[in-house]
Structure formats: structure tokens, C-alpha cells
C-alpha positions as CSV (number, residue, x, y, z in Angstrom):
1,X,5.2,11.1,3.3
2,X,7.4,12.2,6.4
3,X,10.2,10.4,8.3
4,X,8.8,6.7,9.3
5,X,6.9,6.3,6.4
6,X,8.8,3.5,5.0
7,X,11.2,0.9,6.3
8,X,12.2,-2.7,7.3
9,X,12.0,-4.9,9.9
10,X,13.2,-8.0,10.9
11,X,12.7,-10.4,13.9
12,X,15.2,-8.1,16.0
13,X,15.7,-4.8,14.3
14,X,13.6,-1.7,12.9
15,X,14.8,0.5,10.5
16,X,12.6,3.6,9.7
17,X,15.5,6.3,8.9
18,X,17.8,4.6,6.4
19,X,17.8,5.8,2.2
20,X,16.5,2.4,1.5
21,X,14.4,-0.4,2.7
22,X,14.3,-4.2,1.7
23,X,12.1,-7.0,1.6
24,X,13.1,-10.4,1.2
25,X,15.6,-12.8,3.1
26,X,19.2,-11.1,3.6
27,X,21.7,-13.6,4.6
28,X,18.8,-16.1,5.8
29,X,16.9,-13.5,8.1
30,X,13.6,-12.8,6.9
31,X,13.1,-8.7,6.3
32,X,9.8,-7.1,5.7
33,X,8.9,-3.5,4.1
34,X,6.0,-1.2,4.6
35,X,5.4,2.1,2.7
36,X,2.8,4.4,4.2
37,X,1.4,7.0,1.9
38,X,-0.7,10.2,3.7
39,X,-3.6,12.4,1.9
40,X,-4.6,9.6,-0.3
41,X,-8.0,11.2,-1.5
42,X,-9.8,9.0,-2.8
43,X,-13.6,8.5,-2.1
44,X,-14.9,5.2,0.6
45,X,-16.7,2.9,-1.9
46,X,-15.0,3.6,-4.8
47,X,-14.0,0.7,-7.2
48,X,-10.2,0.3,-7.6
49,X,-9.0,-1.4,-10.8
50,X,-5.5,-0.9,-10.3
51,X,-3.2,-0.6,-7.6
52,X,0.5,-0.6,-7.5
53,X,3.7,1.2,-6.2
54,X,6.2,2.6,-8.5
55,X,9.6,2.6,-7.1
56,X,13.9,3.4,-7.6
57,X,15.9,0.3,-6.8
58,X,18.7,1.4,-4.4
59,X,21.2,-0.8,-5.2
60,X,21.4,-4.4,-7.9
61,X,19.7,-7.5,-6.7
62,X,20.0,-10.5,-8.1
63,X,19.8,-13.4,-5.2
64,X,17.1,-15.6,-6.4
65,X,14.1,-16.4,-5.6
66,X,12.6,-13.4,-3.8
67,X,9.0,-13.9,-2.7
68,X,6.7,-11.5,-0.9
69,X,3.5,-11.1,0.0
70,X,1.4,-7.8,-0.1
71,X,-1.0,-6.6,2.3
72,X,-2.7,-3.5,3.3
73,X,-3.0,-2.0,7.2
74,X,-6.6,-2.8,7.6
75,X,-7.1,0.7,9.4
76,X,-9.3,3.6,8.5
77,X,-6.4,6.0,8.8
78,X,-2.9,4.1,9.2
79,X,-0.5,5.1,11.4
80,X,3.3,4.4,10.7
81,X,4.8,1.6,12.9
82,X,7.3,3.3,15.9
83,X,9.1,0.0,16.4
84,X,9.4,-3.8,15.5
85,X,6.5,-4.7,17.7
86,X,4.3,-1.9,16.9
87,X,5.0,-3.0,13.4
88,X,4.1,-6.9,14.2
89,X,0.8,-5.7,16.0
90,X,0.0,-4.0,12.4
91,X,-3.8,-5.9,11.1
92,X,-3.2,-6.5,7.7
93,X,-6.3,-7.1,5.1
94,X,-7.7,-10.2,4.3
95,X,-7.3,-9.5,0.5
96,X,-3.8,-10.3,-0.6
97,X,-1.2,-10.8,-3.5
98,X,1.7,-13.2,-3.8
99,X,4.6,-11.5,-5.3
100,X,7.0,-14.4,-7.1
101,X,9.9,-14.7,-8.5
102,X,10.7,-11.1,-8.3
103,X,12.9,-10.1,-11.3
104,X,16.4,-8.9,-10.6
105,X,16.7,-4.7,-9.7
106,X,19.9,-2.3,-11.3
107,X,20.6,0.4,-9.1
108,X,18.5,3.3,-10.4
109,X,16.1,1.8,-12.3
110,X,12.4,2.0,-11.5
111,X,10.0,-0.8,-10.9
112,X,6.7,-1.8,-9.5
113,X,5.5,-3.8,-7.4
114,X,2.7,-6.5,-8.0
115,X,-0.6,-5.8,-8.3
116,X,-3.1,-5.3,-5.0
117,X,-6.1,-3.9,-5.8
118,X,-8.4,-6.3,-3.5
119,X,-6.5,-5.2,-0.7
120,X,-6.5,-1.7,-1.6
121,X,-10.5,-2.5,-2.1
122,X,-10.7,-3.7,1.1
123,X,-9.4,-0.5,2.9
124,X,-11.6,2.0,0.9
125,X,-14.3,-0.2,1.6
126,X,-13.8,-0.1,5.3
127,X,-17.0,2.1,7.0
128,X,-14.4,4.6,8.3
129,X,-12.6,5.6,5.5
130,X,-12.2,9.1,4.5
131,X,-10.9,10.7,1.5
132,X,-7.8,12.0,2.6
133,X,-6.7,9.6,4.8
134,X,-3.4,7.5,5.2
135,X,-3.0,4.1,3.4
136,X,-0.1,1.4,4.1
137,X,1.1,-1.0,2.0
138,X,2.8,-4.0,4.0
139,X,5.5,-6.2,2.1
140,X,6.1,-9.3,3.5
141,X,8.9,-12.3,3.1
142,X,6.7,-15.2,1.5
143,X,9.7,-17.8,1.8
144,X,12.7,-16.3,-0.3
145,X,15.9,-18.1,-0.8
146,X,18.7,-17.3,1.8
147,X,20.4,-13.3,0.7
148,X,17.4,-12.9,-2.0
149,X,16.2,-10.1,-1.3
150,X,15.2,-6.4,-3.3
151,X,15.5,-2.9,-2.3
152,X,13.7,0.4,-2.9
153,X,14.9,4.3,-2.2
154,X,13.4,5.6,0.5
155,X,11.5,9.3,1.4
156,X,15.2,9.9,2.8
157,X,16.8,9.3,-0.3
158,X,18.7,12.1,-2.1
159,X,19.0,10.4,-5.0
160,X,16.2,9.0,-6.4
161,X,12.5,9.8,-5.8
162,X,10.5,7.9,-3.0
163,X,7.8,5.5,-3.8
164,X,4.7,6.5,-5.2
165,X,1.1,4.9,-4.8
166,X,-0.6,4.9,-8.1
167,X,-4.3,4.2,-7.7
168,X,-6.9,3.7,-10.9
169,X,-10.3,4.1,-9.7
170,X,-14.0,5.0,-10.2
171,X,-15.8,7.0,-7.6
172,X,-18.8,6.0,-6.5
173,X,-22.0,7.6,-8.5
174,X,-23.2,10.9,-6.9
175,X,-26.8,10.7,-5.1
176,X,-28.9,13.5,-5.9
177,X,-29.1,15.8,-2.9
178,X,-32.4,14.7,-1.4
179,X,-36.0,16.9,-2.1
180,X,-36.5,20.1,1.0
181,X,-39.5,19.9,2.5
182,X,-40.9,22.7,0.3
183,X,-40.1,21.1,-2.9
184,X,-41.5,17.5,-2.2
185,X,-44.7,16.7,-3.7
186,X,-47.1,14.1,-2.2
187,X,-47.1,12.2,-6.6
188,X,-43.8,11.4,-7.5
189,X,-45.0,9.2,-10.2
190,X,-47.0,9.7,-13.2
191,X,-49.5,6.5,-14.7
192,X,-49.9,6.6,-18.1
193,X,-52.6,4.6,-20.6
């Protein structure tokens, strides 16, 4: 992860720099997160049972109710937003998981986030995908309560570590390399009586 990796936006500002980022509603204005993780090498077509982000609360939270909703950038190889607009023009995957009622956060403690493997699915599934590309997780207000809102450290953090994507997975089942024109043999199969 570099600089721009994570951050919040609302339906004026952009923040991509600070030691934190939020998601919820903070004083009645609607934030949203994203977390972008590079290098993610995992094979196109395999099947995720598991996906998640563990992460360091920045501070304690505990307006209630905070509700998200998490996506994924429905890109082959996401790029981090450079602004709010860039951000807002982000596609997001059809697969999706509501995040309710999310449980107060202590400063320091670690956390995850709900599970969304159908929406990691949907990105390795994607024709373009390439081990070793960049995936983006989008978190997104769902209707939280006015100042209920949680916060994670950030990449720029000094104090605690920065989100991490943990991933459980198969990869796909190997092909066997295909027969050379000198090996293949005009009766594959044998009949037997």
C-alpha cells in the first residue's frame, strides 16, 4: 500500500493523507472509506471462502447505530481514487454485504470488518484479472444514526499497523500442459471386453 490507498470522503471533502479514515455518519454528514490493497496474488477463477479486513481502531466509537455497506471496485486492476469525484465515478460489484450495527471500537484494538467474499468473488472472477493485481474494498454509509460513525488507522499511521486483506481461497485446479505434436497419438482411448 502507498500514500492514497485508504481514505474518506464525504459529499464535499476527500481525505487520502490523514492517520485515519472513517465510515459512517459524523455529525449527520454521510462519510465513506475505501482501502486499496496492491500485489494481491491470487489466481483469476479461484474460489474465495473468506474475505475480510483486519484493522486498528484509531480512536473509541460508540455513536450508535453505524451501518455500512461493502463493495469491491469492479476493476481488473484498481486504481486509487485522486479526488471526491474520481472516487464517486468508482464501479463497485454487484455482490455486496450489509454491515449492521457495528459494535463499538477502543482506540487500539483490532477489528474486522464483515464478511465479503461474493464481492471479492466477483473481482477474481472478472476476465482480466491477474494475479498480482490491485483490489479495493469500498465502505459505504448504509443509513447510520447522526455522529455514528467508526474509524480505522491508516498506511500513514505511526502507531498502529494499516489494514490488512486476509483472503482464504482455493486456486483453480492445474490443466495438464497440453500433448506436443510429437507425443500425441492418433488412440487416446483403450476398449476393453
Amino acid at each position: 500500500m502507498a500514500g492514497g490507498d485508504d481514505g474518506h470522503v464525504t459529499t464535499t471533502t476527500f481525505v487520502d493523507t490523514a492517520t485515519a479514515f472513517n465510515w459512517g455518519s459524523v455529525s449527520s454528514v454521510k462519510r465513506d472509506a475505501w482501502v486499496r490493497f496492491t500485489s494481491v496474488t491470487i489466481a483469476q477463477g479461484s474460489t474465495v471462502s473468506a474475505a475480510i479486513i483486519d484493522y486498528y481502531s484509531n480512536g473509541t466509537f460508540s455513536g450508535t447505530t453505524c451501518n455500512a455497506t461493502i463493495y469491491c471496485n469492479d476493476e481488473d486492476d484498481a486504481a486509487a481514487p485522486t479526488d471526491r469525484l474520481d472516487y464517486e465515478a468508482k464501479s463497485v460489484t454487484t455482490a455486496n454485504t450489509a454491515w449492521n450495527s457495528i459494535p463499538t471500537h477502543s482506540t487500539g484494538t483490532n477489528y474486522q470488518t464483515a464478511d465479503f467474499t461474493s464481492a471479492a468473488q466477483e473481482v477474481l472472477d472478472r476476465a482480466g484479472w491477474v494475479s498480482g493485481n490491485a483490489m479495493m474494498v469500498l465502505i459505504k454509509n448504509n443509513g447510520s444514526s447522526a455522529s455514528a460513525f467508526r474509524g480505522a488507522a491508516s498506511l500513514e499511521n505511526t502507531t498502529y499497523t494499516e489494514p490488512y486483506l486476509n483472503i482464504t481461497y482455493t486456486a483453480p485446479a492445474k490443466s495438464p500442459p497440453p500433448l506436443s505434436q510429437s507425443t500425441k497419438r492418433p488412440y487416446q482411448y483403450l476398449l476393453s471386453m
